[in-house]
ZARO-830520 format. One record per residue (C-alpha): residue in three letters; y, x, z. Coordinates in Angstrom, 2 decimals. Example, Ala and Ser with C-alpha at 12.3 -4.5 7.8 and 13.67 -1.06 7.14 Angstrom:
! ZARO-830520
+------+---------+---------+---------+
! rest !      py !      px !      pz !
+------+---------+---------+---------+
!  ALA !   -4.50 !   12.30 !    7.80 !
!  SER !   -1.06 !   13.67 !    7.14 !
+------+---------+---------+---------+
//
This chain:
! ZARO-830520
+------+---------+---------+---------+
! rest !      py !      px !      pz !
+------+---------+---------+---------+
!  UNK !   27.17 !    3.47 !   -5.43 !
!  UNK !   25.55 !    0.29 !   -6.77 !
!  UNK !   26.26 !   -3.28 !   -6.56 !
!  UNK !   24.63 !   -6.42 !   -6.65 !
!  UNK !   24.79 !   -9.32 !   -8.77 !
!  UNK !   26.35 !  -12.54 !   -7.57 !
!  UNK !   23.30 !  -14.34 !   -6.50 !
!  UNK !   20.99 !  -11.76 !   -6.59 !
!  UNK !   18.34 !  -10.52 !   -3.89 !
!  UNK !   17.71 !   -7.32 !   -3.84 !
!  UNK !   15.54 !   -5.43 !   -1.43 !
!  UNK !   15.64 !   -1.80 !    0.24 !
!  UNK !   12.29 !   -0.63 !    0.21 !
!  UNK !   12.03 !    2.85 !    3.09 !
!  UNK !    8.81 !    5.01 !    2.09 !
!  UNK !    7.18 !    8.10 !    3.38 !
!  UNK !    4.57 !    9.97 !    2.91 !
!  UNK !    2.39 !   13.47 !    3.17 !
!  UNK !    2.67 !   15.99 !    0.16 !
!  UNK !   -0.96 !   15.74 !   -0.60 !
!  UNK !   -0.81 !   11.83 !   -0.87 !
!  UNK !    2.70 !   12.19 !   -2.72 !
!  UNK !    1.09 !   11.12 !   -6.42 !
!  UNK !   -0.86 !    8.18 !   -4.59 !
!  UNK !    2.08 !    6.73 !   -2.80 !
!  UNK !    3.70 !    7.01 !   -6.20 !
!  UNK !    1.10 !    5.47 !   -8.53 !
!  UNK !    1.13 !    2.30 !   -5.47 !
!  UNK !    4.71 !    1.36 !   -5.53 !
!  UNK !    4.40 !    1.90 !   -9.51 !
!  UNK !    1.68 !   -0.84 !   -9.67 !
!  UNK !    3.75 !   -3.15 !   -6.59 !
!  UNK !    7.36 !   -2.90 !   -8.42 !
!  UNK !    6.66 !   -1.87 !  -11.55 !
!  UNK !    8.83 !    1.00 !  -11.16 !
!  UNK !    8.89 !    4.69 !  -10.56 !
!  UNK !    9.55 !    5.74 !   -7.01 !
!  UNK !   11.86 !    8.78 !   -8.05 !
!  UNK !   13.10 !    9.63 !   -3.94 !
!  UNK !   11.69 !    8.33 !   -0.94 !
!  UNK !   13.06 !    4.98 !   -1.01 !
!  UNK !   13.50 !    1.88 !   -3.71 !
!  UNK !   15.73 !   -0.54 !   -4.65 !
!  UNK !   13.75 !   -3.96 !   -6.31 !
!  UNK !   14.38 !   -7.99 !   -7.00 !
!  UNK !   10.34 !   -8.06 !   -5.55 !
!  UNK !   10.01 !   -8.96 !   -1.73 !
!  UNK !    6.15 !   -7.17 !   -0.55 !
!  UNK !    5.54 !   -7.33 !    2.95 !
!  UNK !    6.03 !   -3.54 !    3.83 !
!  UNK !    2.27 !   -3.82 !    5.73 !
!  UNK !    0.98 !   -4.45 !    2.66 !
!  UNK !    1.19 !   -0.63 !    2.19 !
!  UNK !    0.46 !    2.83 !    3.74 !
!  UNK !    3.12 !    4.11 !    2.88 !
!  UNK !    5.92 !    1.57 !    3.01 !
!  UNK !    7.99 !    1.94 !    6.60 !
!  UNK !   10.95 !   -0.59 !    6.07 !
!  UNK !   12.29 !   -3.43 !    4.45 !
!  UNK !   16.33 !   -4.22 !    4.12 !
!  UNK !   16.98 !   -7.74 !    2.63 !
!  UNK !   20.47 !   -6.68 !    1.61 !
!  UNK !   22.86 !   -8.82 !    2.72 !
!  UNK !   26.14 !   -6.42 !    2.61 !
!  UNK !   26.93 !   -3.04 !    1.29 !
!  UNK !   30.16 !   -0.66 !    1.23 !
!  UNK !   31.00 !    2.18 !    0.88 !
!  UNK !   32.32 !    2.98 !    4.91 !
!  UNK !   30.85 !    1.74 !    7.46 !
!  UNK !   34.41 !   -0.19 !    8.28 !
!  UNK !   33.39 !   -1.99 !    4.96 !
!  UNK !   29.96 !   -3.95 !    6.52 !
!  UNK !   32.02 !   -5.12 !    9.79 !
!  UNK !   34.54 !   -6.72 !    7.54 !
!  UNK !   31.89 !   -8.45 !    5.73 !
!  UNK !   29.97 !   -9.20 !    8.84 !
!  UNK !   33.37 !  -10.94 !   10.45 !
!  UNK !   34.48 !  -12.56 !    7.23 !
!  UNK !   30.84 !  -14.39 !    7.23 !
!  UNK !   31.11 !  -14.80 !   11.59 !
!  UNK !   27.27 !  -13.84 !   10.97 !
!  UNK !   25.92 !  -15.63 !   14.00 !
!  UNK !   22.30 !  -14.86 !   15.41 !
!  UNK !   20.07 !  -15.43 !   18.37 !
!  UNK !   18.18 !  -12.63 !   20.39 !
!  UNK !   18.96 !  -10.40 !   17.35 !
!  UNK !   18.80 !   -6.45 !   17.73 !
!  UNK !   20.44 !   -3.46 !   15.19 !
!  UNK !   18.44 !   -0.90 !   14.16 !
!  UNK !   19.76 !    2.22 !   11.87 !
!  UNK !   17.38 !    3.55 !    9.68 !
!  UNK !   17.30 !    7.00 !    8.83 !
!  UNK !   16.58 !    7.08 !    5.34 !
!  UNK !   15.76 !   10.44 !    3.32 !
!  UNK !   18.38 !   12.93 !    3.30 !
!  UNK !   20.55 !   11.20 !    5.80 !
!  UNK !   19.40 !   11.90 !    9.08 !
!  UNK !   22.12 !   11.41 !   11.29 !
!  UNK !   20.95 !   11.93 !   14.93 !
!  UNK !   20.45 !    9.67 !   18.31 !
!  UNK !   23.73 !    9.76 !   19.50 !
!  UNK !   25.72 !    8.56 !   16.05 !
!  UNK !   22.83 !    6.16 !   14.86 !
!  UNK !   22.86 !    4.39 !   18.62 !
!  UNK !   27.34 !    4.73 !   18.32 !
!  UNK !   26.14 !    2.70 !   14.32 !
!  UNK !   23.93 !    0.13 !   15.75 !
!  UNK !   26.90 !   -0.78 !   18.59 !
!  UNK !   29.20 !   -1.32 !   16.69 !
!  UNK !   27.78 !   -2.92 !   13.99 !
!  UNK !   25.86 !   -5.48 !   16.58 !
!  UNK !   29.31 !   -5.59 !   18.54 !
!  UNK !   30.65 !   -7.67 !   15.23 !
!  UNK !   27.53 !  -10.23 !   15.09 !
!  UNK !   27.93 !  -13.50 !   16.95 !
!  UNK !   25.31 !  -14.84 !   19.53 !
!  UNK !   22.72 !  -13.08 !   21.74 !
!  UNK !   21.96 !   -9.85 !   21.45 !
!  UNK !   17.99 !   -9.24 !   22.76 !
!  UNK !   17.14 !   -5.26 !   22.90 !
!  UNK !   13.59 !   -5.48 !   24.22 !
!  UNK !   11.93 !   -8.66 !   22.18 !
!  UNK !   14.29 !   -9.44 !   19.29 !
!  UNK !   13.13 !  -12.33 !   16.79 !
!  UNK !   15.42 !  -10.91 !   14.26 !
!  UNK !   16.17 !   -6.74 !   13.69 !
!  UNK !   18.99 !   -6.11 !   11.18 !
!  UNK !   18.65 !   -2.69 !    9.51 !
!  UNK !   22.09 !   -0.12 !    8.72 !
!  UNK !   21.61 !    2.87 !    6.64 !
!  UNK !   23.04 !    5.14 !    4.71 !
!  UNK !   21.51 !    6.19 !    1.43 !
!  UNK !   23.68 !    7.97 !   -1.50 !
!  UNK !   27.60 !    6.95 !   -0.19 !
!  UNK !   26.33 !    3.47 !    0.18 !
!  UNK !   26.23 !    2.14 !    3.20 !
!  UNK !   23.73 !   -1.10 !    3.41 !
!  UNK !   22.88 !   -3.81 !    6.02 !
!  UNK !   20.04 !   -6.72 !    5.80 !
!  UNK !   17.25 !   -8.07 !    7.77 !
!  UNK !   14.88 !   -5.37 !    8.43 !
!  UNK !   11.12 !   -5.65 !    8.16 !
!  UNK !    9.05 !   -2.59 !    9.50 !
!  UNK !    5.36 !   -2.15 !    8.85 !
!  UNK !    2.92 !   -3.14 !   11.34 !
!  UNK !    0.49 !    0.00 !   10.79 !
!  UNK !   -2.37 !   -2.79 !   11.86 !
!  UNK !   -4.69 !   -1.19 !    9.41 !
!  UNK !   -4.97 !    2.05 !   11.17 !
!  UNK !   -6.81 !    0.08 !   14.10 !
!  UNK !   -9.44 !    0.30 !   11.55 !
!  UNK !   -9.90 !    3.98 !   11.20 !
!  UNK !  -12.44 !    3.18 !   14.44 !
!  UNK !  -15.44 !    1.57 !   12.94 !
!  UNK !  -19.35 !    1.94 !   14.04 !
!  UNK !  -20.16 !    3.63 !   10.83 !
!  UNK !  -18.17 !    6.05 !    9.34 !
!  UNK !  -19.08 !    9.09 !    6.99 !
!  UNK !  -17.38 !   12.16 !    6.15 !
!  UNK !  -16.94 !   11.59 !    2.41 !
!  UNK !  -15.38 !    8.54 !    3.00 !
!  UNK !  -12.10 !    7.20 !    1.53 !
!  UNK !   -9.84 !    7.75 !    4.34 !
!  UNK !   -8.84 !    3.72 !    5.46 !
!  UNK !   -4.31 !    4.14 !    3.78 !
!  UNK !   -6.29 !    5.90 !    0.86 !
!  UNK !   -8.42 !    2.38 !    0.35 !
!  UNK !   -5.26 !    0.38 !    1.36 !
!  UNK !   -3.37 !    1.91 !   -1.43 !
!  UNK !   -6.10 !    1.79 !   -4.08 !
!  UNK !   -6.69 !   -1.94 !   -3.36 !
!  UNK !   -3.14 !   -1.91 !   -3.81 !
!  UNK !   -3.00 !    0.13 !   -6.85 !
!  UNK !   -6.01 !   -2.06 !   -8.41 !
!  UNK !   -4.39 !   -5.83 !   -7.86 !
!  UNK !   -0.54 !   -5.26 !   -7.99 !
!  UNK !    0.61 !   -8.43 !   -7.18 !
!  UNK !   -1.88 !  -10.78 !   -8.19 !
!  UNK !   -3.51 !  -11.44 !   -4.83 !
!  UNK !   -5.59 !  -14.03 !   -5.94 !
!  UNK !   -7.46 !  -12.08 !   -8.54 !
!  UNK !  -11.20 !  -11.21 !   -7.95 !
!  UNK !  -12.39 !   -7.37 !   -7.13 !
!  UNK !  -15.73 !   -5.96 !   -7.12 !
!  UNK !  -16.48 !   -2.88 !   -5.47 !
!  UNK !  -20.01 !   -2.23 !   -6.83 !
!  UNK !  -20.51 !    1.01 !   -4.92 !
!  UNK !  -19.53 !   -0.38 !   -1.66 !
!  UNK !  -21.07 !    2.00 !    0.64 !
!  UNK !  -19.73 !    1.80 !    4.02 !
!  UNK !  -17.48 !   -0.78 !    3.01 !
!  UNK !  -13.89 !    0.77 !    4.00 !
!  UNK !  -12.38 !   -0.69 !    0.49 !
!  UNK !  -13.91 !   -3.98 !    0.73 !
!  UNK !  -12.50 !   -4.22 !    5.08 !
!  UNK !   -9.06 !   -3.22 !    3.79 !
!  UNK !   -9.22 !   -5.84 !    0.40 !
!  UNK !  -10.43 !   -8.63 !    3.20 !
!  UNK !   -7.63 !   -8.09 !    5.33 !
!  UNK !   -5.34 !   -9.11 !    2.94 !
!  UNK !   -6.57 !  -12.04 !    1.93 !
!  UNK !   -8.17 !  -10.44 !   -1.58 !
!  UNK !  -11.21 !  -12.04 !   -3.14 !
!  UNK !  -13.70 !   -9.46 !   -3.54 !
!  UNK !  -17.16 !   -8.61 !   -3.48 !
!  UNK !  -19.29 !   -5.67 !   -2.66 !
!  UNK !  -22.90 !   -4.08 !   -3.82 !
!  UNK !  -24.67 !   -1.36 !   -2.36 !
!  UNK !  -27.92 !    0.22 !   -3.76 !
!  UNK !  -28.83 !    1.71 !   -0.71 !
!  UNK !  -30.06 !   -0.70 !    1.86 !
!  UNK !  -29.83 !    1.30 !    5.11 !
!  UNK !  -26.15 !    2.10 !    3.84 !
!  UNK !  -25.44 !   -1.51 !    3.09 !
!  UNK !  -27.26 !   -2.42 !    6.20 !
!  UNK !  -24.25 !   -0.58 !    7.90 !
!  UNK !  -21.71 !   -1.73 !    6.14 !
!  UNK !  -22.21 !   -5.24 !    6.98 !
!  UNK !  -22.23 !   -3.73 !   10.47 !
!  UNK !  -18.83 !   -3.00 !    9.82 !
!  UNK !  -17.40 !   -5.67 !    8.41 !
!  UNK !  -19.04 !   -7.96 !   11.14 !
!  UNK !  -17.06 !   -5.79 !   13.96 !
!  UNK !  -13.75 !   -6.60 !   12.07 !
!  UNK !  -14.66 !  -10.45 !   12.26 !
!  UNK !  -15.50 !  -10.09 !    8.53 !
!  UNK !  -17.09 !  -12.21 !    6.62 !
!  UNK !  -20.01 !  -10.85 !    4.55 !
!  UNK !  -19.60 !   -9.95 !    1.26 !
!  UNK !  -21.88 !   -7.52 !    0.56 !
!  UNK !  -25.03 !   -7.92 !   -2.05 !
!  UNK !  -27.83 !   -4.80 !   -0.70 !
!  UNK !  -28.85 !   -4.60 !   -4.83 !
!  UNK !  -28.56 !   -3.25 !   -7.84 !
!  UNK !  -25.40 !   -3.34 !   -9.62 !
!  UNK !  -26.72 !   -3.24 !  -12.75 !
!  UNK !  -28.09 !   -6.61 !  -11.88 !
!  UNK !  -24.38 !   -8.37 !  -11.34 !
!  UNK !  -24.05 !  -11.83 !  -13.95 !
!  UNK !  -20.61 !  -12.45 !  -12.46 !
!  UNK !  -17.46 !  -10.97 !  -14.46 !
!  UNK !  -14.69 !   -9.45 !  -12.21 !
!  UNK !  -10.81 !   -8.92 !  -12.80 !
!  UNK !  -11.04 !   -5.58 !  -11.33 !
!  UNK !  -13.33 !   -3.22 !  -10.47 !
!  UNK !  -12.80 !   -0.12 !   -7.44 !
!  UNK !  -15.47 !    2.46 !   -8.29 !
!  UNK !  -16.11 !    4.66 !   -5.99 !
!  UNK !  -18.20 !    7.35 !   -7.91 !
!  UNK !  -21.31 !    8.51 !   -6.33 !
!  UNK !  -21.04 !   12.22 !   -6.40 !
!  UNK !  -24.01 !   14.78 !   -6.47 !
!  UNK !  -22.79 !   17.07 !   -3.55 !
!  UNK !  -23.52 !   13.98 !   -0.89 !
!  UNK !  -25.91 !   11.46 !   -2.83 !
!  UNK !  -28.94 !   12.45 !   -5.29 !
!  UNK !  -26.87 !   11.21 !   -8.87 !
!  UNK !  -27.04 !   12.59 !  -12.13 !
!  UNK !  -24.41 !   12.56 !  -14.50 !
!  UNK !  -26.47 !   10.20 !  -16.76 !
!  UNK !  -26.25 !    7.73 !  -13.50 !
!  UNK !  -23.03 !    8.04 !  -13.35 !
!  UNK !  -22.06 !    7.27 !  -16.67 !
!  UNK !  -24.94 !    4.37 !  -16.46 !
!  UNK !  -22.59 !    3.03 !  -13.56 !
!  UNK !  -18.99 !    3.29 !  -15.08 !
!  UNK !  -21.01 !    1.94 !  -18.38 !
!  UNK !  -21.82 !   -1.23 !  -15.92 !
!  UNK !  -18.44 !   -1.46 !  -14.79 !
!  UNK !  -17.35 !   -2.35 !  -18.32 !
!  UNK !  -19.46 !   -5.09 !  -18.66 !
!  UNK !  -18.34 !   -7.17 !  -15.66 !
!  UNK !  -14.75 !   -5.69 !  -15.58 !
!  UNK !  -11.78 !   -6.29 !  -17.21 !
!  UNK !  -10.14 !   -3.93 !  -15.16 !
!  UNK !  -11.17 !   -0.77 !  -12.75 !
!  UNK !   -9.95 !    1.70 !  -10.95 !
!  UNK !  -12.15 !    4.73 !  -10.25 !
!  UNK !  -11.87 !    7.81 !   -7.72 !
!  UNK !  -13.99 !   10.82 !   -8.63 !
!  UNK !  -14.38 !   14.21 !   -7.73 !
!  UNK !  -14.36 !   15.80 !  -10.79 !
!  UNK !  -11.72 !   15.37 !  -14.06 !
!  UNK !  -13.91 !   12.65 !  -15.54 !
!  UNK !  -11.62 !   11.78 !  -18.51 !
!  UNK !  -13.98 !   11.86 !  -21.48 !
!  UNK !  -16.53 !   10.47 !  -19.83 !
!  UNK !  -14.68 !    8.09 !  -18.90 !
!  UNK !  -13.38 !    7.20 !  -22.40 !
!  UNK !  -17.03 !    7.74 !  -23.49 !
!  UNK !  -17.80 !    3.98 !  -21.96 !
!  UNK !  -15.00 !    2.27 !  -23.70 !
!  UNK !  -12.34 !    2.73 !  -21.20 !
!  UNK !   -8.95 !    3.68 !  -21.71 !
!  UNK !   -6.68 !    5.01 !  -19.18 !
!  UNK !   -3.69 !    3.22 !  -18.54 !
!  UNK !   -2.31 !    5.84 !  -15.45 !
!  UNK !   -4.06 !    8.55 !  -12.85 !
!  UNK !   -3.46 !   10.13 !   -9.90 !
!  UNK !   -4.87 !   12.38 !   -7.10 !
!  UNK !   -5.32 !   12.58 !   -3.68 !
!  UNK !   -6.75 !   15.78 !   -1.10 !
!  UNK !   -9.02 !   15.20 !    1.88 !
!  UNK !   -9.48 !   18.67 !    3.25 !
!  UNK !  -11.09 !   21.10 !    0.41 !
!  UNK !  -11.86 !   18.50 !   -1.81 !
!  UNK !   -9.74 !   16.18 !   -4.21 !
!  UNK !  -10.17 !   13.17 !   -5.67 !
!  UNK !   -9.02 !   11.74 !   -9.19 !
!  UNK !   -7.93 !    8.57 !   -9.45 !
!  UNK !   -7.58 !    6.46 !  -12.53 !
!  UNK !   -6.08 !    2.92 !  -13.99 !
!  UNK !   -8.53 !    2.28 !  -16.96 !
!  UNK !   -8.78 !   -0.94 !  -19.05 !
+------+---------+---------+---------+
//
């Protein structure tokens, strides 16, 4: 059982996620809590909105914990915890799935004990209960919004794409918790990274070599309500210097690219970069060192037959 320090906040953070995105989830909350995710859930002092992420499902601001259930009415009487149109939610965390009938018999009793109005259908406030290793906690509760899969519908899309919670958690993965750095993603093409950086607020800026696929990304971001960010041009042609860089790699199996070309654009990348996070098909370590990058953490993610690397270099 832990406990929290007089004074402190602390946050339950409710995560989930597919075996073949296991190391990307991972490497995300790494970068958002600087901290290992070692189960399915974590405990932090940092407050993210859980739609920041893919693969966050809940937030619990703790405001009680105990080790009975018996333990969080007392608390919840002692404080008369008083809200309006409020509704109790249990949340079944990893490895303590409890069932309909007992988590409904939970959410009674515990909303029995708060004062005020209790509002099933449109609640402005949801408290969480759950269970996780003999602990029992209770808080506000946050769920995520899944708004960004409204965006897996776009009017161009191709099959080698990043899949739109793959981009969500790069961007993630690339600006931590500075939001108000600036990104480049100088190998835009259909713009999925740069859609997903925009909806949260992100400063970044795109380039795409190939018109008629920068013609179509612009396409895209326009449909969103997007503003356009996207240079059609060269990067080797950018002035501006970025905090990050998102590469994603041009690969020979779906665009004409020689290694040479590739290495010419992750050679580019460290000139305007400080920062950048590349996804590749192949183990590109040493040439990725070659350019005068080191890697700082890496990862990797399966779409279908094919996986892609992922790696933190500075």
């Amino acid at each position: 059982m832990f406990h929290l320090l007089q004074n402190e906040k602390k946050y339950l953070y409710v995560t989930n996620y597919s075996s073949d995105e296991e190391s990307l989830c991972k490497m995300e909350i790494k970068c958002l809590f600087n901290k290992p995710l070692n189960d399915k859930y974590l405990f932090s002092n940092i407050h993210i909105d859980p739609s920041r992420s893919p693969f966050i499902k809940k937030c619990i601001s703790v405001m009680y914990t105990g080790e009975t259930m018996e333990r969080i009415i007392e608390q919840i009487n002692n404080d008369e915890l008083t809200s309006k149109k409020y509704k109790v939610a249990y949340i079944n965390a990893p490895h303590e799935n409890i069932g309909f009938h007992e988590s409904r018999r939970i959410e009674f009793e515990i909303g029995f004990s708060i004062l005020g109005e209790c509002e099933m259908k449109k609640p402005e406030t949801i408290f969480g209960i759950t269970k996780i290793a003999n602990t029992w906690i209770f808080g506000k509760c946050e769920s995520n919004t899944s708004e960004w899969l409204q965006r897996n519908k776009k009017p161009f899309s191709y099959s080698n794409a990043l899949k739109v919670n793959v981009c969500r958690a790069i961007v993630n993965i690339a600006v931590g918790n500075n939001l108000n750095c600036s990104v480049v993603d100088p190998c835009c093409g259909i713009g999925t990274v740069l859609i997903e950086a925009i909806s949260m607020h992100i400063n970044i800026k795109g380039y795409e070599i190939n018109p008629l696929i920068g013609k179509n990304a612009k396409t895209n971001l326009r449909y969103f309500g997007y503003e356009d960010v996207i240079t059609i041009g060269d990067m080797n042609d950018i002035q501006n210097k970025y905090d990050v860089a998102i590469v994603d790699l041009p690969y020979g199996i779906f665009t004409q690219i020689t290694t040479a070309q590739q290495l010419a654009i992750m050679n580019s990348t460290r000139r305007i970069a400080a920062k950048m996070v590349i996804i590749t098909f192949d183990d590109m370590e040493e040439q990725i060192k070659s350019v005068g990058f080191q890697i700082d953490d890496r990862c990797s993610v399966s779409k279908g037959t094919f996986q892609r690397h992922i790696y933190i270099c500075s």
